[in-house]
Structures are given as structure tokens and as C-alpha cells.
PATOR-999050 format. One line per 2 residues: their letters; for each residue x, z negated, y negated of C-alpha. Coordinates in steps of 0.2 Angstrom, whole numbers. Layout:
A> X/Z/Y ~ ...
***
This chain:
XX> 0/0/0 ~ 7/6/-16
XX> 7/-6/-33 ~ -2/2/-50
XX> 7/1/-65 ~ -1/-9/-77
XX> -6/-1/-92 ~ 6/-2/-106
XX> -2/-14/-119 ~ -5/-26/-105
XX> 15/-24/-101 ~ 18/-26/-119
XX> 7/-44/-120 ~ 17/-49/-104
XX> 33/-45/-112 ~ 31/-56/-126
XX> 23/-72/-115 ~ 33/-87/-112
XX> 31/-100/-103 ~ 28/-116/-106
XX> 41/-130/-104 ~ 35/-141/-88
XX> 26/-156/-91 ~ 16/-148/-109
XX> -2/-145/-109 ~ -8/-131/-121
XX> -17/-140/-137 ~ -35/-133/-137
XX> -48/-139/-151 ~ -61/-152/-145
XX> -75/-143/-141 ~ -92/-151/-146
XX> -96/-156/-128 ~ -82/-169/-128
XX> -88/-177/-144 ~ -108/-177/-133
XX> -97/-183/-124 ~ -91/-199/-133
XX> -109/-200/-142 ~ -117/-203/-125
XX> -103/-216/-116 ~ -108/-224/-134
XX> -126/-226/-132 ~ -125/-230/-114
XX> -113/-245/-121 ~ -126/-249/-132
XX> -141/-249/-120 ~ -129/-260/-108
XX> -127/-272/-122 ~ -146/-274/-128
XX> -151/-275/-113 ~ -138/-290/-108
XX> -144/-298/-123 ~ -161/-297/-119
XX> -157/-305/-102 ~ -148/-319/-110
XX> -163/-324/-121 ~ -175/-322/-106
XX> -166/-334/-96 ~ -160/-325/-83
XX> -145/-325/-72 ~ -134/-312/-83
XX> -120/-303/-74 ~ -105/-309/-83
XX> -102/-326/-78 ~ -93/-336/-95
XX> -79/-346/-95 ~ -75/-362/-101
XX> -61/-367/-112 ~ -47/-380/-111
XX> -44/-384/-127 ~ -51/-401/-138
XX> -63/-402/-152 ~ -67/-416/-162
XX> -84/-426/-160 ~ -96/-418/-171
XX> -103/-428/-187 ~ -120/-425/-191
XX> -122/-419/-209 ~ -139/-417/-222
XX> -153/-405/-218 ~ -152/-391/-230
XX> -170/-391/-235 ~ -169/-371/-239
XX> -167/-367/-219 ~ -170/-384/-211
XX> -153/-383/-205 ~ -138/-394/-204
XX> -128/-389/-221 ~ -111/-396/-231
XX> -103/-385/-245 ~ -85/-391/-250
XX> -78/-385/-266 ~ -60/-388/-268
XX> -52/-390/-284 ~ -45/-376/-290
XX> -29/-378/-299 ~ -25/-366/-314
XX> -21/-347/-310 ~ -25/-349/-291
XX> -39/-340/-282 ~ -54/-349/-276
XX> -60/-344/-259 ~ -76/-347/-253
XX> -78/-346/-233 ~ -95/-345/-228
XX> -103/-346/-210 ~ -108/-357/-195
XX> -103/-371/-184 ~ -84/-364/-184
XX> -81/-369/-201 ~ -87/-387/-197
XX> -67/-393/-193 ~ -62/-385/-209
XX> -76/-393/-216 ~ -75/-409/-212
XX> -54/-408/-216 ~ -50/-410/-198
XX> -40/-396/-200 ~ -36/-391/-217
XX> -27/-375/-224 ~ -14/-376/-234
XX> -16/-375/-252 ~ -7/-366/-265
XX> -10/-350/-272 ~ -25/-350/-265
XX> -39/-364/-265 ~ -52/-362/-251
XX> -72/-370/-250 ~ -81/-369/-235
XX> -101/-366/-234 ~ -106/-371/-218
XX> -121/-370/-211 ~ -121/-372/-190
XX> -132/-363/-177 ~ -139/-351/-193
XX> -142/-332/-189 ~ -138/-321/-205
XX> -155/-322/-214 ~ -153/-341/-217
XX> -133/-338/-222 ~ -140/-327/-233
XX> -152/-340/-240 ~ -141/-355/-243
XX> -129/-343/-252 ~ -142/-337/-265
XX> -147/-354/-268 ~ -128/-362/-266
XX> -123/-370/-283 ~ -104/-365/-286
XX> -94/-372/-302 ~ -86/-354/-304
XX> -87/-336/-298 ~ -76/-337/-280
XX> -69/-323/-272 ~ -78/-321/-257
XX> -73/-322/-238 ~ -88/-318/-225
XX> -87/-323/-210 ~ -101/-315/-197
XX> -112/-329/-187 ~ -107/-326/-170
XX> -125/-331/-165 ~ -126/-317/-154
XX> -141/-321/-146 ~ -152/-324/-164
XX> -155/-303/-163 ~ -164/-294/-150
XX> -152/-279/-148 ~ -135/-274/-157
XX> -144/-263/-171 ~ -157/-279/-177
XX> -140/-290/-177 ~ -133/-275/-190
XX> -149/-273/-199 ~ -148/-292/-203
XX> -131/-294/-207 ~ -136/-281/-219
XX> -143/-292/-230 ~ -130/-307/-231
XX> -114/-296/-240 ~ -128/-284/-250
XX> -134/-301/-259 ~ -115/-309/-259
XX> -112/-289/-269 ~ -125/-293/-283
XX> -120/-312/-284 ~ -100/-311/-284
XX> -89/-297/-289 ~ -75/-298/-275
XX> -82/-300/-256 ~ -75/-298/-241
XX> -79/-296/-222 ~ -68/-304/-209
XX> -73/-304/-191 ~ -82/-316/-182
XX> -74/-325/-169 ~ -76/-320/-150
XX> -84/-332/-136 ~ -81/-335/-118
XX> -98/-335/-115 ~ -104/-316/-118
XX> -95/-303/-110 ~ -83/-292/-119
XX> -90/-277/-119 ~ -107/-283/-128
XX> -96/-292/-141 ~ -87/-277/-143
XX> -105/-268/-149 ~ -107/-281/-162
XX> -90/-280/-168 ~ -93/-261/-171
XX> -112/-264/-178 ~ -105/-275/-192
XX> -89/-265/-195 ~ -99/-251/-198
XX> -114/-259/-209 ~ -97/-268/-219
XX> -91/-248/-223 ~ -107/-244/-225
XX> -107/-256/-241 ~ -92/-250/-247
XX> -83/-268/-240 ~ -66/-269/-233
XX> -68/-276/-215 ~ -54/-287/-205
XX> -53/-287/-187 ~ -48/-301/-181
XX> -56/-300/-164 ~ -37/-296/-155
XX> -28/-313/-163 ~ -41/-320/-150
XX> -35/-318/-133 ~ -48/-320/-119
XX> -36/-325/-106 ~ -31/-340/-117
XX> -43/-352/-114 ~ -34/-367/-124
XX> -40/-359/-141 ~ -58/-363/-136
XX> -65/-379/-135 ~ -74/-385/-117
XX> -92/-375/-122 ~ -82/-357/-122
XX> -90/-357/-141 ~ -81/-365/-153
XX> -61/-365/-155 ~ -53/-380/-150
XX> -44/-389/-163 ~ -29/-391/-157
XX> -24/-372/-152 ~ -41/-360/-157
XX> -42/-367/-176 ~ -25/-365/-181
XX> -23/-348/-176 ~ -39/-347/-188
XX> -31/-355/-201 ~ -17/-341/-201
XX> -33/-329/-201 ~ -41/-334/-214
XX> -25/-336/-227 ~ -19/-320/-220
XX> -35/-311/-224 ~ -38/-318/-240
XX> -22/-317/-246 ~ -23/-297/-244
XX> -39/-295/-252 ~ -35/-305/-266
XX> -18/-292/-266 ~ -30/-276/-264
XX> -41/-283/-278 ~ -29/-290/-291
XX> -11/-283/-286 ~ -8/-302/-281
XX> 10/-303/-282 ~ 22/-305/-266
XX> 26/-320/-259 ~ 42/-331/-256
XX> 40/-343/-243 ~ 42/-361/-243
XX> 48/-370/-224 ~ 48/-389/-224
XX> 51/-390/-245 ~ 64/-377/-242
XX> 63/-359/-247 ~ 69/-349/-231
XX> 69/-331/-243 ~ 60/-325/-233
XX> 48/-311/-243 ~ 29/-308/-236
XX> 12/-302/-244 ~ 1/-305/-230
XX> 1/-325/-229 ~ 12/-341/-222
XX> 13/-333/-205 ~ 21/-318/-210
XX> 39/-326/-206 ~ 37/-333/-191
XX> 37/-351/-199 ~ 31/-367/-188
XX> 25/-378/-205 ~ 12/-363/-208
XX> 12/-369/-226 ~ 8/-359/-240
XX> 19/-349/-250 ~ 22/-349/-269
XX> 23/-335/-280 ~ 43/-328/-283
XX> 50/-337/-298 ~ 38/-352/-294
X> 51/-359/-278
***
């Protein structure tokens, strides 16, 4: 059997074609089925969610089975009934000292040590107050900061109740969150969202929804958002406390600390060009340079830092 010659532009394309190095994969556009694709493995994590959600609420047996944690919390003190949402309530304002930033930190139970000065954060170019408010959903966050009375215009740190179970499904939780940093934008100029901090008691993958429903409602506002969800590992149960809820005090509430000064510290820098900060270790400059908070140097004292030309 005899071979045809190919025709000559097909011998001319074939003279120009080289081949590929092993190991590379042509780089093809994606193609709108892969993005169906992603939609859909998106609203199947979704549905997965709700409908864990909705068996937690129920009662019945879900399939993640929680952990608890090893770490220690103090014993809780029981504080006034706030008579706007029936609830538990305490707002501490610190006393801001002249030219710092005065952060207000509002949310639940979690703020209660911080609260109570159990475990306080550092002060110094920054002056934090705490509005606590334990057990509330975002409507009644919402309601004690309209009616809060502050001494001055703070700027504002959010902090999203990880009430997971007060909202039906993940897009009712978004909905009202909504309304918590929309009111905190037409009371305060400056607000921020941080994220709330994860549980042992819900599986990941639904907390994972939540954390992208309020991300998204946050950019939907026009709000800067910080993740913190990854500075809380899982697998380390000494930073929660023996419900799986709550961060223990000895471990999960320090790492918070650092959280909170860290993110405050670089939206006060995105707002106002906040200067840099020198370090201070034990009464002792270390010059060690950092813009993003006390932790930045790897120091143990976790104490604030002072603005250059103020060590």
C-alpha cells in the first residue's frame, strides 16, 4: 500500500509546528461551562449548608459531630438587662488619651473577657471599648448600637455574631447582617468588618457559607472586610474553651487580641495614613519597624507600639 502525499499547505502548517516541552499543557480560555461549573458546586454548598442549619434548629441528629475544646474560660458574671433587646448588655468606654484612635468593638458573648478586663489589650496608639451584647443575632446588635450613647465619634470595628443558628439559611443570615454595618455607615464615618470567630460545634464547610455571605454583603457596602477565619485553627482545640463556642482565655483570646489590634491598626492606616510603628519589648525598643500591629515582630510582651519619634 502506497502513502499519499499530503497536500502542500498541510505540509507547510506541519513544518512550522513544534512541539511542546514535556510536562506543559496548552493554556485554553475557560469556557463558560467551567464557570456553570463553579456556580453549581456553589449552590450545591449552599443548599448543604441551609439545610444543616435547618437540622440544627429542628433538633435533629446533624452529621458533623462537634468538638469540644481544652482550653479555660473564666466564670461568667452576669451583667444588666439592656431594656432595648431584653438581653444581657455592658458597654465600656475607655479613656482616650490625646491623638489616639478610639475603637469601638461591638458583638456578642466573645467580647465578654475583654469586657469584663480579663483579658485586656494593650493600649497606646490605640484606645479600644467593647459593646457587648451575648447570645444577640444581628437585628438586636443593630439596636443597641443605634441607641448606644458614646462620648465621641469612634472608629468602628464589627465584629459578626457567630449566632449561626439565629438565621434560617446562609442568605437570611446575609440579609440581616445587612442592616448592622448600613446603620454603623449613617452613624459613624469610619467602619469596619472583621470576621467572626469560628466554632467547634458547626461543621466547616457551613461556616465557610457564612463567611462568604458576609464578605460579600461587607463589599457589597463598599466596607473593607478581614478574614480572620485561618488565625483560628480547628485542630487546635486549646483556643476554645470546653463548650467548642467561646475562645478560651488562656490560648483562643490572646490570639484575638493580636486580631483585633492588628486589624484596627490597618484600617486606621487605610483611613488616615496612620504612621508606622516602632515597637516597644519589655520597656525596650527592639527597632523593630511594623504597620500592621504588636505582633508583627514576633514579640512575646504583645504590647503596643508607639509611633517613631515617640520611643
Amino acid at each position: 500500500m502506497t502513502l499519499e502525499t499530503p497536500p502542500s499547505d498541510v505540509t507547510d502548517r506541519l513544518a512550522h509546528f513544534k512541539p511542546r516541552r514535556p510536562g506543559l499543557t496548552p493554556s485554553m480560555p475557560r469556557g463558560k461551562s467551567h464557570h456553570r461549573a463553579l456556580a453549581a458546586s456553589r449552590r450545591e454548598a449552599e443548599k448543604k449548608a441551609d439545610r444543616q442549619m435547618l437540622e440544627y434548629r429542628r433538633g435533629l441528629p446533624p452529621d458533623f459531630v462537634g468538638w469540644e475544646g481544652t482550653g479555660k474560660r473564666h466564670r461568667v458574671r452576669k451583667w444588666p438587662i439592656s431594656p432595648h433587646t431584653n438581653r444581657q448588655h455592658k458597654l465600656v468606654i475607655p479613656a482616650v488619651a490625646p491623638g489616639n484612635k478610639f475603637v469601638l468593638v461591638v458583638g456578642d458573648s466573645h467580647l465578654r473577657t475583654f469586657a469584663d478586663d480579663f483579658v485586656a489589650i494593650p493600649s497606646g496608639i490605640l484606645s479600644f471599648g467593647f459593646m457587648s451584647t451575648p447570645s444577640a443575632c444581628a437585628a438586636q446588635l443593630r439596636t443597641e448600637l443605634v441607641q448606644a450613647q458614646l462620648p465621641c465619634v469612634p472608629d468602628l470595628v464589627l465584629a459578626p455574631s457567630n449566632s449561626l443558628t439565629a438565621s434560617r439559611t446562609s442568605c437570611e443570615a446575609g440579609q440581616a447582617f445587612h442592616a448592622l454595618p448600613r446603620s454603623a455607615c449613617e452613624l459613624f464615618p469610619d467602619v469596619f468588618v472583621l470576621d467572626f470567630v469560628p466554632r467547634l460545634t458547626v461543621a466547616p464547610d457551613v461556616q465557610e457559607v457564612f463567611h462568604h455571605e458576609f464578605h460579600r454583603v461587607a463589599a457589597g457596602i463598599g466596607l473593607k472586610y478581614y478574614s480572620s477565619s485561618d488565625q483560628f485553627p480547628l485542630n487546635d482545640r486549646s483556643l476554645w474553651s470546653r463548650d467548642g463556642i467561646h475562645l478560651s482565655d488562656d490560648h483562643g483570646m490572646l490570639l484575638l487580641n493580636d486580631v483585633l489590634w492588628n486589624a484596627a491598626f490597618g484600617a486606621c492606616a487605610d483611613v488616615s495614613g496612620y504612621p508606622a510603628a516602632a515597637c516597644c519589648c519589655a520597656g525596650s525598643s527592639c527597632g523593630t519597624i511594623s504597620s500592621s500591629g504588636p505582633a508583627a515582630c514576633g514579640c512575646a510582651s504583645r504590647r503596643p507600639c508607639a509611633s517613631p519619634g515617640e520611643t
